[in-house]
VOGU-3710 file (C-alpha; in Angstrom, 3 decimals, decimal comma):
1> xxxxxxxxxx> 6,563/-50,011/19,987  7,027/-46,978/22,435  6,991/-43,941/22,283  9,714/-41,453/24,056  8,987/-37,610/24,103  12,200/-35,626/24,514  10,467/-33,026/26,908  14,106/-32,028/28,529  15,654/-30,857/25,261  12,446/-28,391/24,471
11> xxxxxxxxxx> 12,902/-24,499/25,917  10,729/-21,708/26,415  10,948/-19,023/24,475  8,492/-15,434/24,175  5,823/-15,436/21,867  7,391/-13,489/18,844  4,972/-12,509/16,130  1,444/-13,149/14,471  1,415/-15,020/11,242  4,404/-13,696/9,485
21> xxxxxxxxxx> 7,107/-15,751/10,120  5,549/-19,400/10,138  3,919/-20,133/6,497  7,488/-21,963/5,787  8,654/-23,092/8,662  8,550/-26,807/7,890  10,614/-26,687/4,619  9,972/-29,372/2,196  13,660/-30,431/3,135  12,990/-31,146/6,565
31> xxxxxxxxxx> 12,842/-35,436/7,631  9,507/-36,542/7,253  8,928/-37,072/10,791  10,269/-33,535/11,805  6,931/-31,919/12,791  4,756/-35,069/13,490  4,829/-38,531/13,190  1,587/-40,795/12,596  2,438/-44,626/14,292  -0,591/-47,250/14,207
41> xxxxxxxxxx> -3,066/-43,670/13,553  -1,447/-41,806/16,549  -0,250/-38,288/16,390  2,175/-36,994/18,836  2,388/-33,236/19,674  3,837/-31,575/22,629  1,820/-28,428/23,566  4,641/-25,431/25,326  1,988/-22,933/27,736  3,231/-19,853/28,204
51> xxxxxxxxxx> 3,951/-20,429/31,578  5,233/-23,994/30,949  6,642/-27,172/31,293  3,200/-28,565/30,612  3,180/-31,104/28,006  -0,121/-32,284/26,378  -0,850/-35,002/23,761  -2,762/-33,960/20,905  -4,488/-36,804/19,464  -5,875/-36,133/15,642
61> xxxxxxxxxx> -6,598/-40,069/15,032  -7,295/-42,320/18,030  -6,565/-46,195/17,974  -6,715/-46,464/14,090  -9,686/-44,676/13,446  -9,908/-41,885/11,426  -11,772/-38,103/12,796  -14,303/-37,785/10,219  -15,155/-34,476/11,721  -11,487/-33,090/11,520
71> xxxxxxxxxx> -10,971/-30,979/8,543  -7,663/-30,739/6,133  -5,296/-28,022/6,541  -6,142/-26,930/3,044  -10,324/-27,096/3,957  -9,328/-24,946/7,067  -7,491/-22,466/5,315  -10,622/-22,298/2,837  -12,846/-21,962/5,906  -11,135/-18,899/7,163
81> xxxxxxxxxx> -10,348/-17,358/3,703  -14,611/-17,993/2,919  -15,050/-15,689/6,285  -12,660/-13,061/5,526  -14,011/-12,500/2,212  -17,496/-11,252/3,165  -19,803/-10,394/0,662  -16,913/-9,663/-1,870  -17,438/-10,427/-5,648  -13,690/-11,287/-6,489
91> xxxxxxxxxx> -11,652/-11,570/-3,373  -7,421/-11,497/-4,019  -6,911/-14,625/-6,001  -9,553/-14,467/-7,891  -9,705/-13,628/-11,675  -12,326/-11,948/-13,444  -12,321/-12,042/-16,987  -10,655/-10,381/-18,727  -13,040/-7,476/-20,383  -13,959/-6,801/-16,860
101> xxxxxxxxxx> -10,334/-6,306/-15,438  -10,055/-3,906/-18,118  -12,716/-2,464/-17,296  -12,145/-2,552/-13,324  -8,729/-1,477/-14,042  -9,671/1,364/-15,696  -11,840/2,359/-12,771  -8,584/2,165/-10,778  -6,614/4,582/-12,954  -10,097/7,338/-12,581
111> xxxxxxxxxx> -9,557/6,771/-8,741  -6,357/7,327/-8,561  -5,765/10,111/-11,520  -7,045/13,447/-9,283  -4,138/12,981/-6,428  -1,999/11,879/-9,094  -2,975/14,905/-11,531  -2,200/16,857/-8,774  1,815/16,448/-8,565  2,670/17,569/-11,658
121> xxxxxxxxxx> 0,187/20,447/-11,123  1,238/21,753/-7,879  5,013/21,362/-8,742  4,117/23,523/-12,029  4,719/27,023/-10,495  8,008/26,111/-8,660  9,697/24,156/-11,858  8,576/27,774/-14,010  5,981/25,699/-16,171  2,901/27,056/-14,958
131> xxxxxxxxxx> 2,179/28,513/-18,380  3,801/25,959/-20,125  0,673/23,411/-21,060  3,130/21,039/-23,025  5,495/20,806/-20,658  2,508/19,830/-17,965  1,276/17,233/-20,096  4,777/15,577/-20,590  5,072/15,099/-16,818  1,697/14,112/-16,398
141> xxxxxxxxxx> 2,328/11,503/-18,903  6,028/10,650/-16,901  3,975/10,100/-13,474  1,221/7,754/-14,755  4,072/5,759/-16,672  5,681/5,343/-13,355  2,596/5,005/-11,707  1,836/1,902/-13,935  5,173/0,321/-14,052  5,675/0,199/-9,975
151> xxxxxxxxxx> 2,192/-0,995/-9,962  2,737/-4,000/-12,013  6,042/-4,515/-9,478  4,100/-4,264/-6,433  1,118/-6,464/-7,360  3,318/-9,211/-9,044  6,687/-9,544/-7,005  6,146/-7,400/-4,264  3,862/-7,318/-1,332  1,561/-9,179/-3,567
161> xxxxxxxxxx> -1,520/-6,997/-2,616  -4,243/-5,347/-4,636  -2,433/-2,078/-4,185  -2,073/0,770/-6,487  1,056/2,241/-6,899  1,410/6,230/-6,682  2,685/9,971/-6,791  3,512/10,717/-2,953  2,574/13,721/-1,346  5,268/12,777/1,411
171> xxxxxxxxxx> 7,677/14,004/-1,028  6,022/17,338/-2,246  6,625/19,478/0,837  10,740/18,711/0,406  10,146/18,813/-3,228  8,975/22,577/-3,210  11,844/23,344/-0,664  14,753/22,463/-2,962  12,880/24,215/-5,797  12,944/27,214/-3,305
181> xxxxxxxxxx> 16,679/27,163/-2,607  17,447/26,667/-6,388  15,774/30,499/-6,597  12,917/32,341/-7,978  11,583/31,765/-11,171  13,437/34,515/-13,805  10,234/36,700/-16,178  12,750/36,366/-19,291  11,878/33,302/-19,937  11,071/31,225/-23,478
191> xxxxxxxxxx> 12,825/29,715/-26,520  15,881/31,749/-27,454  16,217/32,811/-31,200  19,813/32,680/-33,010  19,952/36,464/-32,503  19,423/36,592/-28,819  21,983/33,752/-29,075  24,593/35,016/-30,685  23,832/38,719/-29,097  26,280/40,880/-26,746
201> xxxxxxxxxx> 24,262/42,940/-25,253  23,620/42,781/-21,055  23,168/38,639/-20,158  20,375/40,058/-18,110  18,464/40,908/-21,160  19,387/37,591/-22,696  15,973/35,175/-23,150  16,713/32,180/-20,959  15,753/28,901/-22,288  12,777/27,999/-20,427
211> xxxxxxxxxx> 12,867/24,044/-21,575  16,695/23,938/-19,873  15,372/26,226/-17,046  12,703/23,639/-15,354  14,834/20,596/-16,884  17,890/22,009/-14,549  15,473/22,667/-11,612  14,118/18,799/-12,115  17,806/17,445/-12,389  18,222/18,477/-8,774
221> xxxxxxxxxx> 14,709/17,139/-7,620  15,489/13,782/-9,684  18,830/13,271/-8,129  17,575/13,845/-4,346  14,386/11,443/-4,585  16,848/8,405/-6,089  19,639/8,751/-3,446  16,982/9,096/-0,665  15,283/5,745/-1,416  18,307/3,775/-1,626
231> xxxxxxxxxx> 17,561/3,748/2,242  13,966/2,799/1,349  15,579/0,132/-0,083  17,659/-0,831/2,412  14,883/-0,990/5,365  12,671/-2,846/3,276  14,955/-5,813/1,709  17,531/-6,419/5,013  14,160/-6,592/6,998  14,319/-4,081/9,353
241> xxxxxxxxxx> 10,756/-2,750/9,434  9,657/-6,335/9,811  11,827/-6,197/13,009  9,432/-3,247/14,213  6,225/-5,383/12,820  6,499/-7,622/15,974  5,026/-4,604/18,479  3,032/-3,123/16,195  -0,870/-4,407/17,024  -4,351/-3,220/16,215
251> xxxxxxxxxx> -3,556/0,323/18,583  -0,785/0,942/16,247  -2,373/-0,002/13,342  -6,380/1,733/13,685  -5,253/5,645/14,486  -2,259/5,478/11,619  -5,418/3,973/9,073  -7,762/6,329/10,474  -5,512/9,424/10,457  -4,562/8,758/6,447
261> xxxxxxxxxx> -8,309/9,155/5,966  -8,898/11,777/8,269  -5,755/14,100/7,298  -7,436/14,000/3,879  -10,238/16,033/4,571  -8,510/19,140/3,199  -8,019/17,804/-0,256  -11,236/16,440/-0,421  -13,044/20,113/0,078  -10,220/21,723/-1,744
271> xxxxxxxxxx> -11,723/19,734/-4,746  -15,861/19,945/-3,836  -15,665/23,880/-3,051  -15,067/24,188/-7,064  -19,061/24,188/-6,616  -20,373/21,841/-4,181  -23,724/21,074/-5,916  -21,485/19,170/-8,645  -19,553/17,338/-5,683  -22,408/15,976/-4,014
281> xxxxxxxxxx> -24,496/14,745/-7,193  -21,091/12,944/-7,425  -21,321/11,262/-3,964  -25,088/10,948/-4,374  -24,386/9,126/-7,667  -21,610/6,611/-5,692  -23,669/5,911/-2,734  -26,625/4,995/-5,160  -24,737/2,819/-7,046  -22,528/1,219/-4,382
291> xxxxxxxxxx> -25,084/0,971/-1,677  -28,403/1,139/-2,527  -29,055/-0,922/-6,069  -25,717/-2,668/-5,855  -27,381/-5,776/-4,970  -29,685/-5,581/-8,551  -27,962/-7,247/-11,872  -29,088/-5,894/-15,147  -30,152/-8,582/-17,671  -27,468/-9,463/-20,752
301> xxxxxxxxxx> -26,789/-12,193/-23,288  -24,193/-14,651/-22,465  -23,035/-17,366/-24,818  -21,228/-20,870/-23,735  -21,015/-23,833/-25,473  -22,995/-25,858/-23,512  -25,965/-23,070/-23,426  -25,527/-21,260/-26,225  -27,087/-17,509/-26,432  -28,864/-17,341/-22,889
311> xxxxxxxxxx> -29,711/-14,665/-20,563  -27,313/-13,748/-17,715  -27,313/-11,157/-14,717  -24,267/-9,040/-14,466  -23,886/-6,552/-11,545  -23,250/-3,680/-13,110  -23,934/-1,292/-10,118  -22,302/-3,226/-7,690  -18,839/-4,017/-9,698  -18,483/-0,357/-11,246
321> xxxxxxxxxx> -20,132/2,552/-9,316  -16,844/4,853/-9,530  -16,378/4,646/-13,615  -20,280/5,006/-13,311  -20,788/8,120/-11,176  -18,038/9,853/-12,607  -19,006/9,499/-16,033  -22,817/10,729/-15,162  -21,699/13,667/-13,246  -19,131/14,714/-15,765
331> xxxxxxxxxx> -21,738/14,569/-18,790  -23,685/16,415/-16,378  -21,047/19,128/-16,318  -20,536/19,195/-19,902  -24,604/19,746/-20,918  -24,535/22,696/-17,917  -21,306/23,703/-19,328  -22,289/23,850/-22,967  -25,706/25,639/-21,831  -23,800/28,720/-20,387
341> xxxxxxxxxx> -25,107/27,675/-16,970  -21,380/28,180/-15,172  -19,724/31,501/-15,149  -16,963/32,318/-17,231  -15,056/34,539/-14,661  -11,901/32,527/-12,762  -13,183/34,585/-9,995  -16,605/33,275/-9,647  -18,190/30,594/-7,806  -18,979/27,759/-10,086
351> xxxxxxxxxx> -15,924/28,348/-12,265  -14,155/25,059/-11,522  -16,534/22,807/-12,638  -16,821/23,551/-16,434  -15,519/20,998/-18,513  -13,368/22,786/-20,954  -10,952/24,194/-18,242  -7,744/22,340/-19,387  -8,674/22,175/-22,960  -5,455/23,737/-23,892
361> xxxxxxxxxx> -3,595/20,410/-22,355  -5,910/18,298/-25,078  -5,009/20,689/-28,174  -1,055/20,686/-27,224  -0,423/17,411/-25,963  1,239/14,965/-28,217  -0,441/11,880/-29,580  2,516/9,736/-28,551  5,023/10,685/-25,923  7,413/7,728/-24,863
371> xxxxxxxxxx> 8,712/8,916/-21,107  12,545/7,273/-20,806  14,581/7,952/-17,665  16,953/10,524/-18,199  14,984/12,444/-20,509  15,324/15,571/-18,746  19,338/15,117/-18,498  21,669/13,480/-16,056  20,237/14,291/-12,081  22,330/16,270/-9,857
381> xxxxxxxxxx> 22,917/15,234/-6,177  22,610/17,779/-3,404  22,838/16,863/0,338  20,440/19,378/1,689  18,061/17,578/-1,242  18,403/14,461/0,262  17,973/14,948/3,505  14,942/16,864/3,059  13,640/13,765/0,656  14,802/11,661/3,777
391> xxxxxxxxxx> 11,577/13,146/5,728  9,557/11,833/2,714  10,778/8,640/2,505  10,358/7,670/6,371  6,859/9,167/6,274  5,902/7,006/3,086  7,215/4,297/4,519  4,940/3,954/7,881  1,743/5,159/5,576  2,453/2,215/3,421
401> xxxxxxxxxx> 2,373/-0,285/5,963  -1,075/0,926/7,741  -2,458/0,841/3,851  -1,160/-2,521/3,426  -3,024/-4,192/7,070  -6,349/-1,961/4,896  -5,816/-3,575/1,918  -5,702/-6,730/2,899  -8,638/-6,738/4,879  -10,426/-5,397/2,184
411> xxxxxxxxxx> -9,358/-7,704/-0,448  -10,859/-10,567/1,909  -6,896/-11,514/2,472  -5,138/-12,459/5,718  -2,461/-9,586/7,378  0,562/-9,430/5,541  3,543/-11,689/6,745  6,715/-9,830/7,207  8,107/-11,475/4,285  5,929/-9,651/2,116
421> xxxxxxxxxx> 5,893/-6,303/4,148  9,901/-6,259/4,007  9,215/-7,493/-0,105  6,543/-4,544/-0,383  8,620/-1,533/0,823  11,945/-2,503/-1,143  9,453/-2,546/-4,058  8,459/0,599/-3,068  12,161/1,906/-2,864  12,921/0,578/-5,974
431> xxxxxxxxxx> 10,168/2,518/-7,319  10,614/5,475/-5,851  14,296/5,238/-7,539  12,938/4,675/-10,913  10,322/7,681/-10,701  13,504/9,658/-9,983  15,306/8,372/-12,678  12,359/9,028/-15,238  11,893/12,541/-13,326  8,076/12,261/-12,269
441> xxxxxxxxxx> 9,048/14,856/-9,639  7,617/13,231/-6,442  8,776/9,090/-5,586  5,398/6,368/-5,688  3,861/5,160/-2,509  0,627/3,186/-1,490  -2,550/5,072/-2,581  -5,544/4,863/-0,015  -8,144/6,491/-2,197  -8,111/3,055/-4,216
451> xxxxxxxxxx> -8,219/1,101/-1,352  -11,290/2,980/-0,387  -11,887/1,773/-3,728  -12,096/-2,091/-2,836  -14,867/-1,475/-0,162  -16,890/0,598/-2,661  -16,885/-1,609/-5,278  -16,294/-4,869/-3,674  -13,535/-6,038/-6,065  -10,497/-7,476/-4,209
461> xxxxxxxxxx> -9,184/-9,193/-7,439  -5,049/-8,837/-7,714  -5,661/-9,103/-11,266  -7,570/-5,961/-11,725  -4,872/-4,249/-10,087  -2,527/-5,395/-12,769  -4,365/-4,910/-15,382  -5,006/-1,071/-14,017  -1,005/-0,685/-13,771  -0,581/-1,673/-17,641
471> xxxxxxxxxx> -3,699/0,805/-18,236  -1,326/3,769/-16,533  1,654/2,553/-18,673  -0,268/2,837/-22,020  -2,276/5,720/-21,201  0,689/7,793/-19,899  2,153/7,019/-22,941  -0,777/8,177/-25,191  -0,355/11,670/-24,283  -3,890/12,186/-26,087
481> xxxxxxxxxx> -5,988/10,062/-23,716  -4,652/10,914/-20,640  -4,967/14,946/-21,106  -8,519/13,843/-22,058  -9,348/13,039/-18,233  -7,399/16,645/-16,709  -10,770/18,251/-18,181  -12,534/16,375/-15,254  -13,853/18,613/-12,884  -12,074/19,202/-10,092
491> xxxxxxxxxx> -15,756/19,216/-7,813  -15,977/15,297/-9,161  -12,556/14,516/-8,212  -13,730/15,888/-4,810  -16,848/14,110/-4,542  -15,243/10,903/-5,459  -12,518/11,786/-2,412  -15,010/12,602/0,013  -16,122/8,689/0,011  -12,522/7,147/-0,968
501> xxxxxxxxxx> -11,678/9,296/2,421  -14,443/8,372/4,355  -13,871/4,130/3,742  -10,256/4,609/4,280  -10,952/5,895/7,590  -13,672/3,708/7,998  -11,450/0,303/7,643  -9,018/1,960/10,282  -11,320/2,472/12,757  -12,679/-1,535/12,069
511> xxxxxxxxxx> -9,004/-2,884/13,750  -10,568/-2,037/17,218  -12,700/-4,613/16,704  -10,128/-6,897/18,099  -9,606/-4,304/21,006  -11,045/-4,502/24,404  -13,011/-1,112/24,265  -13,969/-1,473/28,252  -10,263/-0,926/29,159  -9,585/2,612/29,857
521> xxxxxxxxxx> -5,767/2,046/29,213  -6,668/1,304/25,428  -9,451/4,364/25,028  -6,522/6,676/26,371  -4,106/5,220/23,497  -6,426/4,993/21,042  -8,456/8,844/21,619  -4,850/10,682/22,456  -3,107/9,202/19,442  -5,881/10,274/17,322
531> xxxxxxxxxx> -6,264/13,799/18,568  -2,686/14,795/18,994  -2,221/13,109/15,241  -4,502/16,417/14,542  -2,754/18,874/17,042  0,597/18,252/16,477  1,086/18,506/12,732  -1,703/21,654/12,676  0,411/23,348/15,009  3,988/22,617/13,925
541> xxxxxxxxxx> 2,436/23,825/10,332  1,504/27,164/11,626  4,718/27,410/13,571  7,668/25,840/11,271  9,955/28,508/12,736  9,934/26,688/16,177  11,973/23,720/14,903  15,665/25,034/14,709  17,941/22,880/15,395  21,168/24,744/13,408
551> xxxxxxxxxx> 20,624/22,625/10,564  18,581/23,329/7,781  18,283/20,216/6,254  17,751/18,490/9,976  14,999/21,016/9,988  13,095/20,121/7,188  13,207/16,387/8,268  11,672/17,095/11,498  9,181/19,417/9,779  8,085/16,938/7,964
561> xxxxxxxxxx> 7,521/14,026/9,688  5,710/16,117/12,451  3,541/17,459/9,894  2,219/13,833/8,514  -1,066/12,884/10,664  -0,544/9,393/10,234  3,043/9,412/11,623  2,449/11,239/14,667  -0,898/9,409/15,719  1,088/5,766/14,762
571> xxxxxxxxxx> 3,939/6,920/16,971  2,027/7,888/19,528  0,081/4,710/19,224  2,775/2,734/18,794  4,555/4,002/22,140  1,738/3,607/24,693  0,194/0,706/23,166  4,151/-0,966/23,821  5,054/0,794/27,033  1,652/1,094/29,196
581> xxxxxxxxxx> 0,545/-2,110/31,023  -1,772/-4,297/29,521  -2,503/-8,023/28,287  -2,436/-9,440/24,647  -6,207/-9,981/25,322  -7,328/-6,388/26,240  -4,839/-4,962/23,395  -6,568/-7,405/20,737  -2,841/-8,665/19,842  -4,382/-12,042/21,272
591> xxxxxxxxxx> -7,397/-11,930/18,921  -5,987/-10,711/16,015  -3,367/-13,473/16,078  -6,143/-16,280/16,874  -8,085/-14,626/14,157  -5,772/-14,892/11,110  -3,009/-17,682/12,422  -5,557/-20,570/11,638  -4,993/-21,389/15,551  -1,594/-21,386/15,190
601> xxxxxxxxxx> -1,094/-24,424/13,027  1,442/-24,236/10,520  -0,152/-26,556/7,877  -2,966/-23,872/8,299  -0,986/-21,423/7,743  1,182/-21,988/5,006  -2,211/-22,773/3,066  -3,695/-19,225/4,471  -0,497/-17,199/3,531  0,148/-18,538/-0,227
611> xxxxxxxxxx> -1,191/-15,972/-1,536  1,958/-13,533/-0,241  4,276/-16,562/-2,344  6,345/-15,448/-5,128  3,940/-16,321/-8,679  6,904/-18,465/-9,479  9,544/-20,440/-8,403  8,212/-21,541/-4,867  8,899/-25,114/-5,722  12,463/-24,359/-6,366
621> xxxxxxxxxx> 12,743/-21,795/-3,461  11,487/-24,168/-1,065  14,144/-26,748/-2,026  16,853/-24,657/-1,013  17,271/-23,795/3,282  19,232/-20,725/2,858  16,422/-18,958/1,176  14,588/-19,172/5,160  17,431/-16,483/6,028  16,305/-14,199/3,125
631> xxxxxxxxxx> 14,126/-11,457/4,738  12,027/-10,887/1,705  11,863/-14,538/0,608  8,389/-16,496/1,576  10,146/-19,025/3,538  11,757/-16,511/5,813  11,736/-17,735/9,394  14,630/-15,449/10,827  18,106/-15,773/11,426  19,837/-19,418/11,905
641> xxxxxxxxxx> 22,723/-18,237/13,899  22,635/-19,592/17,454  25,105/-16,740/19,113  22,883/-13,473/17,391  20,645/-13,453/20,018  17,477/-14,631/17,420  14,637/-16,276/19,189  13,907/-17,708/16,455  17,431/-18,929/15,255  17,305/-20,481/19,174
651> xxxxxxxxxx> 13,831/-22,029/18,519  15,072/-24,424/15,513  18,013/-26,041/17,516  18,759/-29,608/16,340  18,483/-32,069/18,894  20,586/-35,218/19,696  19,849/-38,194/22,196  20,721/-41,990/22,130  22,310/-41,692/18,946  19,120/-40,968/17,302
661> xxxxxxxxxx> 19,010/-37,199/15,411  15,174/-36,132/15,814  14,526/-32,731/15,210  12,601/-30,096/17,477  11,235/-28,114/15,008  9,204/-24,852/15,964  5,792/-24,640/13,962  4,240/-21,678/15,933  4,948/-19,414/19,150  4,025/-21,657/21,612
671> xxxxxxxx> 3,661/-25,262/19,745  6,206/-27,642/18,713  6,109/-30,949/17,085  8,417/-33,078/17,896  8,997/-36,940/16,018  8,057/-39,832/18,028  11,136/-43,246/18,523  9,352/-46,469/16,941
//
């Protein structure tokens, strides 16, 4: 037999992305021979350099015999997930059981209850409910619900990451501006009796109904948030931020991280300065358990069948140390609390971090409050409203994507492919449209502070995540339980911040690992992104008035997104790091990509990447091509059409020659296999 290699049909194309695009390429309904092609033990592969026409023959068996030494793509995969997991206890796919995702879970909804808490709480004065405790609880209860419910999404269908699910800050600042143009909040306020109903005296003397007053001023908040994120939507599910995925690299990616850490500081001492004493027991308690005796196991009794009773080790410290330090500092609170040891006086140092603050919230809650959307009435639409919830959305939107690149390298998973990027902020969209429709008051994004979470506690489990979204679902529902937790402290909350913070930022500033720090090009992107992420936003803050472009709502958008850290610094970033001279090598692209593309193989890969595949269905999604044109679909490998100008729809051009029909197929950026003629 011989062997003829079709070197004349094969083009050149640029290198077009790291991992995302290749788990699928070889579809299950590809020929046989389409990639490779094994004839008496020989393997055929022609090897494209960048610079090319070179063609090399990669041998994997020679004359019959069989590479002992040469691993399976699966054992490969393994290899490189067994590195990137570290010294985790459960990395992504793994599954505790299931007392201890309940448990880890609930550790999840702690972390993430003070920035979520806060919302509702800092939209109370605007929507006229400041004194109205019930009211507070009710939308307390709304946002967890929400919380919970996109949470379950995210982790199961969309970007398939350990990722809590979220109130937004993004959309608070255009939240409070609406409220603002809807007017001030009116002193006759509270539940009109029959005769103030039926009276004819002076309307201004009327008592206004204050349930329909901050219902009304919700409708219009509701309505803006859902019609905003339909473009959420949009971006995410027609792929267009995966389009902008293929220049972002480690310079884009380490001052956006960093920043979302960074820009935190202020709610983090917000939160201590209740009474700092309180904050740092609460940080001393978290680095104890999470650092220094994480690595000892306390002794319990374990029962199998094979064993019996017997003793086991369980690492309590290690799995834990949030649930654990909060608890201890907050019975520490309530004994000084009880013992008259903080003031009484709002106005006194100290105040903040008595326990029986928000009592009222316990005593009027109800036991059972079953959030609905539309329970505050039909939303209204304004276009000032959604433009300004425009500013929100494109800010939440770059966050997310930073925090997803952190989350999976702390869950001991590979980058994201675009698939599941493009999957992950439609979910997000979606979300964000049914926390308007259940009127939460602010959309959902990614939450860093749990992230931060998977480096304390060195859980990366997907399952705990899940487990922690049906945990916000019931416990939003139990009005009861969940005001039980606003009588935390708020110097805990910021004591557990100041370390959530301080990992975040930490796992940022871990991408330049990939970065040549000798190169003076990448120090100026990476120290000027960083620093003007801090000038810029500081500045426009002090000085709103400066932006005035004639149009209000135009205003607010560019008010916004040049107030959010992390979207200035990953602009800037973003800009140099893709305009300013310098080689895949010295930017880390080159690394990064050899680092988590399994050396470009695509048998590798699709073994690396399965666990961004849908939980279901992949058989049946695999048998069917058109689903590689879906931008959110695992097999996604980019557009087919010949004439759109796709490098990749160019790279999987069918071949014909001698009346044979082999294939070129394109498994990586610069490798293609092509079949061999017997």
């Amino acid at each position: 037999m011989t062997s003829l290699v079709y070197d004349d049909q094969a083009k050149i194309y640029p290198s077009i992305s790291m991992v995302e695009n290749k788990t699928d390429e070889i579809g299950e309904d590809d020929p046989p021979d389409t990639y490779k092609e094994t004839n008496g033990g020989s393997t055929l592969a022609v090897e494209l350099e960048e610079n090319a026409n070179a063609v090399s023959l990669e041998m994997g068996e020679i004359d019959g015999v069989a590479n002992e030494e040469e691993l399976s793509a699966e054992e490969q995969a393994q290899a490189i997930l067994k590195e990137l997991r570290g010294d985790l206890t459960y990395a992504i796919e793994d599954v505790p059981p299931w007392y201890t995702c309940l448990l880890l879970g609930f550790q999840h909804y702690l972390t993430m209850f003070g920035a979520t808490l806060a919302i509702p709480l800092l939209l109370a004065d605007a929507l006229c409910i400041k004194e109205n405790l019930v009211a507070q609880g009710e939308l307390i209860g709304t946002i967890f619900t929400v919380s919970g419910l996109v949470t379950l999404l995210q982790a199961t269908l969309g970007v398939r990451l350990p990722i809590v699910q979220g109130g937004t800050f993004s959309f608070l600042g255009p939240a409070l501006t609406i409220l603002a143009l809807e007017g001030e909040c009116p002193s006759n306020t509270g539940i009109p009796s029959n005769e103030s109903m039926n009276a004819t005296e002076d309307p201004s003397d009327m008592v206004i109904d204050e349930n329909e007053l901050w219902m009304s001023r919700m409708r219009v908040v509701q309505g803006s948030i859902m019609v905003a994120s339909i473009v959420e939507v949009i971006i995410g599910f027609t792929g267009l931020i995966g389009i902008m995925l293929r220049y972002i690299g480690p310079l884009t990616i380490a001052p956006t991280i960093t920043l979302i850490g960074l820009s935190l500081f202020g709610a983090a001492s917000s939160f201590s300065s209740g009474h700092w004493g309180i904050a740092f027991l609460t940080i001393a308690l978290m680095a104890l358990f999470s650092q220094y005796i994480a690595r000892f196991s306390i002794p319990c009794l374990g029962f199998s069948k094979e064993e019996g009773c017997h003793k086991i080790s369980f690492p309590l410290f290690k799995m834990f140390p949030v649930i654990l330090s909060v608890l201890t500092a907050w019975a520490f609170s309530a004994i000084l609390t009880a013992a008259g040891a903080f003031p009484s006086d709002p106005e006194t140092y100290g105040y903040q971090a008595r326990t029986d603050l928000r009592v009222g919230v316990l005593e009027e809650s109800a036991w059972i409050k079953i959030p609905y959307p539309g329970q505050w009435g039909v939303p209204r639409v304004t276009i000032a409203g959604i433009f300004g919830m425009l500013a929100g959305v494109f800010a939440s939107i770059f966050e997310s994507v930073g925090d997803y690149y952190a989350c999976a390298r702390l869950a001991g998973a590979p980058p994201p492919p675009v698939h599941a990027i493009n999957r992950g902020i439609g979910i997000e969209g979606l979300g964000c449209i049914l926390a308007g429709a259940f009127g939460s008051g602010s959309g959902t994004t990614s939450y860093g502070e749990n992230i931060g979470a998977l480096g304390i506690t060195k859980i990366g489990s997907r399952r705990a995540i899940q487990y922690g979204g049906l945990l916000m679902v019931l416990m939003g529902m139990f009005a009861k339980f969940g005001a039980l937790f606003v009588t935390i402290p708020d110097p805990i909350i910021g004591g557990m911040f100041c370390v959530m913070f301080a990992m975040v930022t930490a796992v940022g500033i871990s991408n330049l690992q990939f970065v040549n720090l000798n190169s003076t090009r990448n120090l100026f992107v990476i120290g000027f992104s960083l620093i003007m992420g801090f000038i810029i936003p500081t500045w426009i803050s002090a000085n709103e008035d400066f932006i005035n472009t004639g149009v209000p709502e135009l205003d607010g958008i560019f008010i916004v997104l040049l107030e959010t850290n992390m979207f200035v610094g990953g602009i800037i970033g973003f800009f140099f790091d893709n305009t300013l001279p310098g080689s895949d090598e010295d930017r880390g692209i080159a690394q990064w990509r050899s680092k988590y593309s399994a050396g470009q193989d695509p048998a590798v890969t699709r073994e690396l990447l399965r666990t961004y595949d849908f939980p279901f269905g992949m058989d049946w999604v695999r048998r069917f091509s058109f689903f590689r044109y879906i931008p959110f679909c695992p097999t996604f490998t980019g557009c087919p059409c010949m004439c759109c100008g796709s490098v990749r729809g160019r790279l999987r051009k069918w071949t014909k020659r001698d009346g044979q029909e082999p294939y070129v197929h394109v498994a990586s950026e610069t490798k293609i296999y092509i079949p061999v003629q017997k």
